[in-house]
Structures are given as structure tokens and as C-alpha cells.
C-alpha positions as CSV (number, residue, x, y, z in Angstrom):
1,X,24.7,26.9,8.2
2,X,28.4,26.6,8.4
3,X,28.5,24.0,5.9
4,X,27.5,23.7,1.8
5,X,25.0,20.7,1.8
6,X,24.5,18.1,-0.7
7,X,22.8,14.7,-0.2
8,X,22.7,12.3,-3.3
9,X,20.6,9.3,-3.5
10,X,22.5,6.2,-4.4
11,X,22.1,6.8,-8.5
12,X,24.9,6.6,-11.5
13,X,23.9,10.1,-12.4
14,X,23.9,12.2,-8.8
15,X,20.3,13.4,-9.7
16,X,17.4,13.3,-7.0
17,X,15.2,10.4,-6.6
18,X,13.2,8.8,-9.7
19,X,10.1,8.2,-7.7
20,X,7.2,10.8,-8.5
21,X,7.3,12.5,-4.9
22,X,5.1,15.2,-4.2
23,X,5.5,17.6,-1.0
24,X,2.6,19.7,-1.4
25,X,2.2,21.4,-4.4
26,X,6.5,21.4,-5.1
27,X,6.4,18.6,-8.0
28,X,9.8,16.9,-7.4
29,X,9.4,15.3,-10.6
30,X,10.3,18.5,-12.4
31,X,13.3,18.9,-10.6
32,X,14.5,15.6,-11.0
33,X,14.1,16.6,-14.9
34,X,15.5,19.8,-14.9
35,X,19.1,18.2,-13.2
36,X,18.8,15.0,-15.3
37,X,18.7,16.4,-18.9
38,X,21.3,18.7,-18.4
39,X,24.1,16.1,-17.3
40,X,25.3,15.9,-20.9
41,X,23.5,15.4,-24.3
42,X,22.2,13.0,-25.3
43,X,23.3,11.5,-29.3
44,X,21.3,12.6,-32.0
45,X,21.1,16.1,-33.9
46,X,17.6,16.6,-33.9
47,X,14.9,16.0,-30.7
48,X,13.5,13.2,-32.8
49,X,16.7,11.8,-33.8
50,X,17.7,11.6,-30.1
51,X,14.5,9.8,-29.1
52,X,14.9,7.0,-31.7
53,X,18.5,6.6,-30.3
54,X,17.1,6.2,-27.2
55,X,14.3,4.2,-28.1
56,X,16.9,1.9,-29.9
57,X,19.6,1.6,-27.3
58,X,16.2,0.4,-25.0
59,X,16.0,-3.1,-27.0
60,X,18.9,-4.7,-25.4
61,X,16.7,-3.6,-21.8
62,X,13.5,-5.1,-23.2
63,X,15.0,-8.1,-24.1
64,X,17.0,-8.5,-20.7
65,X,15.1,-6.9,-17.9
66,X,11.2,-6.8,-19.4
67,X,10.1,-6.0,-16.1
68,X,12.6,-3.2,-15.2
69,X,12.3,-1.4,-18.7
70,X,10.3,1.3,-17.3
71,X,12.9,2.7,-15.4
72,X,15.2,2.8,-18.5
73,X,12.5,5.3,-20.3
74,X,12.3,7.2,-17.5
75,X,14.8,9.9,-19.3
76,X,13.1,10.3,-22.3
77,X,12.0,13.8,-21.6
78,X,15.4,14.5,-21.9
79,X,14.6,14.2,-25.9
80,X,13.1,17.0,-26.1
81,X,14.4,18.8,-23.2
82,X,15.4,22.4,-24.2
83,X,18.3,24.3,-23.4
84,X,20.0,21.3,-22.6
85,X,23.9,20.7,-22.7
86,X,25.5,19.7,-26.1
87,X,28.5,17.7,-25.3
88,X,27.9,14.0,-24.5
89,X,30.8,13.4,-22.6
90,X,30.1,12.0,-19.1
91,X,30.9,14.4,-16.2
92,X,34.1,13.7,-14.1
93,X,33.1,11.6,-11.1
94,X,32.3,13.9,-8.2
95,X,35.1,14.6,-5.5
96,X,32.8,17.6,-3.9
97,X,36.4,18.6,-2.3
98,X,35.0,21.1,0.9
99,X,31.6,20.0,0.6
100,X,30.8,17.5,3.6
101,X,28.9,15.0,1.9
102,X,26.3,12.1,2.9
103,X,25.4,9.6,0.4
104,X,22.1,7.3,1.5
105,X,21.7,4.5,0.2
106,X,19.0,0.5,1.3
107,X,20.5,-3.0,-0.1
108,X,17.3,-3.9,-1.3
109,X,16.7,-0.6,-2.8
110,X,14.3,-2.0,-6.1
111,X,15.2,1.5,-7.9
112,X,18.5,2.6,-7.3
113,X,21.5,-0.2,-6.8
114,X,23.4,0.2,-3.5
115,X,26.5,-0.5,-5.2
116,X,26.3,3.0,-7.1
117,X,26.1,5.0,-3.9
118,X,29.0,2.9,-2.6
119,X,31.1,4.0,-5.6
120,X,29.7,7.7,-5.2
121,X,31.0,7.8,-1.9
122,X,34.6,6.3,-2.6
123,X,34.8,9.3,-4.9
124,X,34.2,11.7,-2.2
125,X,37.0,14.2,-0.6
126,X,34.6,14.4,2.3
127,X,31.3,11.9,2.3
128,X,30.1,10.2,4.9
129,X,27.9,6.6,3.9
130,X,24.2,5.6,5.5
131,X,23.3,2.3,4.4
132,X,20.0,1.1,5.2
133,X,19.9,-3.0,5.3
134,X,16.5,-3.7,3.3
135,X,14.8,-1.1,2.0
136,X,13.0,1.1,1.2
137,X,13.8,3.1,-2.3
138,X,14.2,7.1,-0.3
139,X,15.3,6.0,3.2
140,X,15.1,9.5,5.1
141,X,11.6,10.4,6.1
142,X,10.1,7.4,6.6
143,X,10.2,6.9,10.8
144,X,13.2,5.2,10.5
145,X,14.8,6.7,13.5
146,X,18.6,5.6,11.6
147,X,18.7,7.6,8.9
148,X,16.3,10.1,10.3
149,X,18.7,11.3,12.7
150,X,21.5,10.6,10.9
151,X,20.4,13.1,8.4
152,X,18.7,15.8,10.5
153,X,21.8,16.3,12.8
154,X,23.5,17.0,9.7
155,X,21.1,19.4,8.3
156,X,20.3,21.3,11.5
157,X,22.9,20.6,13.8
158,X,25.9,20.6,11.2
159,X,27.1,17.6,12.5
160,X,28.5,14.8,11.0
161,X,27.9,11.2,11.9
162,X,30.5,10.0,14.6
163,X,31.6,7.3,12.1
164,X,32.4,7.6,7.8
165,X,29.6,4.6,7.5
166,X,26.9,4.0,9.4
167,X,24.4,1.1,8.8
168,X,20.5,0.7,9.8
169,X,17.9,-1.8,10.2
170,X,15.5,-1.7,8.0
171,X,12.7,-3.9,6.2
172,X,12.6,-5.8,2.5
173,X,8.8,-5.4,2.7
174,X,5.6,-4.2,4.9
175,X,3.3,-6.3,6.4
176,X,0.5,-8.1,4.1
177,X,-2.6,-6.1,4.0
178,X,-5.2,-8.1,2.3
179,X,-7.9,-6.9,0.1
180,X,-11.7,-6.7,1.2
181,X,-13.8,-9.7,0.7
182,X,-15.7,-9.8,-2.3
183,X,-19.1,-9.9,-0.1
184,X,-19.5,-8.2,3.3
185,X,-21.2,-11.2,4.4
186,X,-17.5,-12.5,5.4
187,X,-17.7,-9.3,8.4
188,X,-18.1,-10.1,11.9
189,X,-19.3,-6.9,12.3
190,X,-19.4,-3.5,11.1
191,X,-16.0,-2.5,12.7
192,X,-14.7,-5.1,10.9
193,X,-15.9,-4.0,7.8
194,X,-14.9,-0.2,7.8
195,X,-11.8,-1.3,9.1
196,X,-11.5,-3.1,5.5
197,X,-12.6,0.0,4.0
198,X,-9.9,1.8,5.6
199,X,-7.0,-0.1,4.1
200,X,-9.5,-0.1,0.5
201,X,-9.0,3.6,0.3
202,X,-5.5,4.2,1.9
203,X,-3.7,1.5,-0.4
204,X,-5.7,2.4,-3.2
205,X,-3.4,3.5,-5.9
206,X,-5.0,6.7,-7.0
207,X,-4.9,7.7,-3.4
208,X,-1.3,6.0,-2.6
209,X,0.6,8.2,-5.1
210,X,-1.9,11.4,-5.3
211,X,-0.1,14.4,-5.9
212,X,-2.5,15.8,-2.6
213,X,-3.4,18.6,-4.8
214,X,-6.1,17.9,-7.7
215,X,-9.2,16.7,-6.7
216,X,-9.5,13.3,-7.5
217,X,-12.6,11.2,-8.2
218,X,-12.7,6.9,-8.7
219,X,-15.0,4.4,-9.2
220,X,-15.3,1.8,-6.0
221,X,-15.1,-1.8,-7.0
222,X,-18.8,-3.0,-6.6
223,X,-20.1,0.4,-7.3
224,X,-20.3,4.2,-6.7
225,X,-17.4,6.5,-6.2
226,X,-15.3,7.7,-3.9
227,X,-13.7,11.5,-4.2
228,X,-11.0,12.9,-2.1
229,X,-9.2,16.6,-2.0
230,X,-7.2,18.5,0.0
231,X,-7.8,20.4,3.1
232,X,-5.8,23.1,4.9
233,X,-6.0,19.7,8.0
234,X,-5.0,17.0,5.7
235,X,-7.6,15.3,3.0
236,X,-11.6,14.9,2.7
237,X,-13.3,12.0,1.3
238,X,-16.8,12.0,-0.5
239,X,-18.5,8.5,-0.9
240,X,-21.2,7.8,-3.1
241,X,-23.2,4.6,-3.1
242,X,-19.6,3.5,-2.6
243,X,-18.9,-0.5,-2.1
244,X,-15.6,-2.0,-1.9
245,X,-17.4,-5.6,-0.8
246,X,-20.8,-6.6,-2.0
247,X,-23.9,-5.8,0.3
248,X,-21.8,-2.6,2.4
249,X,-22.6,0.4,-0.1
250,X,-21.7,3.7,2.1
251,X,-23.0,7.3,1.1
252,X,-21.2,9.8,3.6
253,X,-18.1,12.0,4.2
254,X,-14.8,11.0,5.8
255,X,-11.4,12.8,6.8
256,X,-8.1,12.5,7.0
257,X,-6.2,15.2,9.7
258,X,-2.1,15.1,9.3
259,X,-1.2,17.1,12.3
260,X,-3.2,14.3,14.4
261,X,-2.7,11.1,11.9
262,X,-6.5,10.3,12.6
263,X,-8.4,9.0,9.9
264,X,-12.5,9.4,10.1
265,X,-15.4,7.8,7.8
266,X,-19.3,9.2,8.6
267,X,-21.0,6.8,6.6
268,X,-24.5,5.5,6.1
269,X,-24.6,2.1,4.9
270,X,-27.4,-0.1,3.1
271,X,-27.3,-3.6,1.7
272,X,-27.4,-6.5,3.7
273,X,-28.7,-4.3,6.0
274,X,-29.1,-0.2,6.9
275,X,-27.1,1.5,9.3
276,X,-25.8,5.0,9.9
277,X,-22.1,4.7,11.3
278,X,-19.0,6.4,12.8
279,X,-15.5,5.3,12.5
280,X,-11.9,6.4,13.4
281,X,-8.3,5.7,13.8
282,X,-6.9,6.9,15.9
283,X,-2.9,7.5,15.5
284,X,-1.7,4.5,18.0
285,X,-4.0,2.2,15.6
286,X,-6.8,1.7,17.3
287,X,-10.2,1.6,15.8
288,X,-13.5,2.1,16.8
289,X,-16.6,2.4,15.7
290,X,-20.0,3.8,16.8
291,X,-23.8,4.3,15.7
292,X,-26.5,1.8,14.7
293,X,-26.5,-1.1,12.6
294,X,-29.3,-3.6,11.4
295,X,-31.5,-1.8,13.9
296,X,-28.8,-2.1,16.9
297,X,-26.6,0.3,19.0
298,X,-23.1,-0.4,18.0
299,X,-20.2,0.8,19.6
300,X,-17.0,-1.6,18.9
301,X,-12.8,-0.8,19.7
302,X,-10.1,-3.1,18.7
């Protein structure tokens, strides 16, 4: 590539993203450390003499922003970080002179204030500014045609966007996806049902931030469990005598394939009544479901 690449998220510090991101089995979360602690040192002469400091100077956060403290502690690895710089002076603003730059940056980024980018990229001897109106937090990657191609014509192409700044659309939130009833009674039918099963187990938070490595086992919320682990397709489920809504406990297998974004549950259900059922979604969103339920043929769409 004829040019040197740098993109820098829209942070005080020029280090990559805070979120936990995994691609894979790469742990971004370990890069992110091994930049951030060796910006400068932190004050303190021993590793527990820096944490207290740090622990100290996180009062005034605590006091001020309760909610946003956890984003303050973030660095306190850094403590105990070895091999790390001893000079606590702040390095010089970044000018990145030769180095065609693109800084990305949303206005309702919750993480990462839009205003830092914007300083980041006044600094710049070459940079080039995506801002993304809304959000989210890391706005490349996410279908967000904008920034996507924005940033891939740059990497692959080397070429830099026709203007300095560029803005997108974007959103502040998704759309509301409500949480199953509490008993399956409240199900027109069984599509309806699985259909609330598949937003259960894809918002679930042990499944929404897996690291889509370790095999992963919870409990479901009226009983059973549900396990998931990687597959060289995408993920597999396991469900055992799971329940997310009273009187719909599934035993079965399910999978998720990434190449075709279809997500399938083989399921056999008991409670308000038995059943043995088949459902997918299919990557345009549409659902359907097949099989026999409460002693009937069933074979639903929507």
C-alpha cells in the first residue's frame, strides 16, 4: 500500500477502542492495554503506590459522574503494567506529518466524546474527519454504508475521501426489542413463541459480548440451560429443559451459520403442551416455523 495507515478512534489518548471487541480468537482488549500503559507513567514509585493514586484521583469521578465511573477504572491495569514508560509527561499532540490520517468519530458516541476526535484531527498535517450523527460507540463495521466505504476505499483503494470532513446518518438507539412474556400462554402460536426465543438468546448478555471462543453455558430464566460454542460455520446452541417463558421448556439443538446469517432452533417442547418444532431466520428476517404442536401440523412464515 502506497500509504502508512493509521485510524484513531475519537479518544484523548490515540489508543484503540475501550470496548471489549473480540474478532475471533485476536483479544483486542490486550492490545488496547499494551498501547495504553505505555503512553507515559503513571505517579507513584511502586505498582501499589500508583494504584492508590489512581484509586484517589477516581473520587472526584464518583462523586460527579457515578454512573460513568467505570470507564475512569478502565486503566488500572496500567498499575501494574510492566515495562512501562517512566516519564509522566504527556506526549506532544500528534501532527502524523506524511501519514494520511482518518479520525472516526458518532455525536452520541456514549464512550468516547466527539469533541476529542475533532481536536485530534485539527492537530493533523494530513487527516481527513468522518463523523457519524448518532451513534454508535466504533462506527466502521457496522453496515453503515458512510463510514464503511469511507474507510475501506482508504484501506484498499488508497484513496482519500473527496472532502477533509465527511458526515453520516446514523441512529442514537436500535429499535425496542422486548423481553418474552413471563408465561407462554401470552403466544398466538408457536412461531410466535420461538420467535421470542430468538431475540432471548441473541440479546442475552452472555451471548451479546461472548468472546466466540469458550464454550459458554447459562441458566434460562424459568429453568434449564442453554450452552453455545463455536463452529468452523458460526455458533451451536445446546438447550436443556430450557424456558425463557413459563409453560415453553425446549430440549434440542440450534445453529447459528455467519457466511449465510441464518439462525436455526430444533427444539422439542413440553408444557402447556408437547410439540417437536423447527425454526429459522432466514437473513432478510423472515421466520418460519414447521413441525407439530399440541397434536397439530404447524407450518407458520411471517
Amino acid at each position: 500500500m502506497a500509504y502508512s495507515f493509521r485510524v484513531f478512534r475519537a479518544i484523548s489518548r490515540f489508543s484503540w477502542s475501550k470496548a471489549p471487541l473480540h474478532y475471533g480468537k485476536f483479544n483486542v482488549r490486550l492490545v488496547y492495554y499494551g498501547v495504553e500503559c505505555n503512553d507515559y507513567a503513571y505517579p507513584g514509585d511502586t505498582p501499589a503506590a500508583v494504584a492508590e493514586a489512581y484509586l484517589r484521583a477516581g473520587d472526584a469521578v464518583e462523586a460527579g459522574l457515578p454512573r460513568f465511573s467505570s470507564i475512569f477504572y478502565m486503566d488500572m491495569p496500567c498499575a501494574f503494567w510492566p515495562h512501562g514508560p517512566t516519564s509522566a509527561a504527556r506526549p506532544a499532540p500528534l501532527a502524523a506529518k506524511g501519514i494520511p490520517t482518518l479520525v472516526l468519530g458518532a455525536t452520541a458516541d456514549p464512550a468516547t466524546p466527539v469533541n476529542n476526535g475533532q481536536r485530534v484531527y485539527s492537530r493533523l498535517d494530513d487527516g481527513y474527519l468522518v463523523t457519524t450523527q448518532g451513534g454508535a460507540h466504533i462506527i466502521f463495521g457496522r453496515g453503515n454504508a458512510c463510514p464503511d466505504d469511507l474507510v475501506t476505499a482508504f484501506l484498499v483503494e488508497d484513496k482519500m475521501p473527496d472532502q477533509r470532513e465527511a458526515i453520516c446518518e446514523g441512529v442514537v438507539v436500535n429499535e425496542y426489542v422486548s423481553i418474552a412474556p413471563a408465561s407462554a400462554a401470552d403466544f398466538a402460536n408457536p412461531l410466535q413463541a420461538l420467535s421470542a426465543v430468538d431475540d432471548e438468546i441473541n440479546y442475552l448478555p452472555e451471548y451479546y459480548y461472548w468472546d466466540l471462543e469458550t464454550p459458554t453455558s447459562v441458566g434460562c430464566p424459568y429453568g434449564g440451560t442453554l450452552s453455545f460454542e463455536a463452529t468452523d460455520a458460526g455458533n451451536s446452541f445446546t438447550l436443556a429443559g430450557c424456558a425463557f417463558s413459563t409453560g415453553f421448556t425446549m430440549t434440542g439443538d440450534g445453529s447459528y451459520n455467519s457466511t449465510d446469517d441464518v439462525f436455526t432452533l430444533e427444539v422439542a417442547v413440553t408444557g402447556l403442551t408437547d410439540g417437536k418444532l423447527t425454526y429459522t431466520r432466514q437473513s432478510d428476517g423472515v421466520t418460519h416455523v414447521t413441525g407439530q404442536y399440541d397434536g397439530q401440523p404447524v407450518d407458520l412464515s411471517e
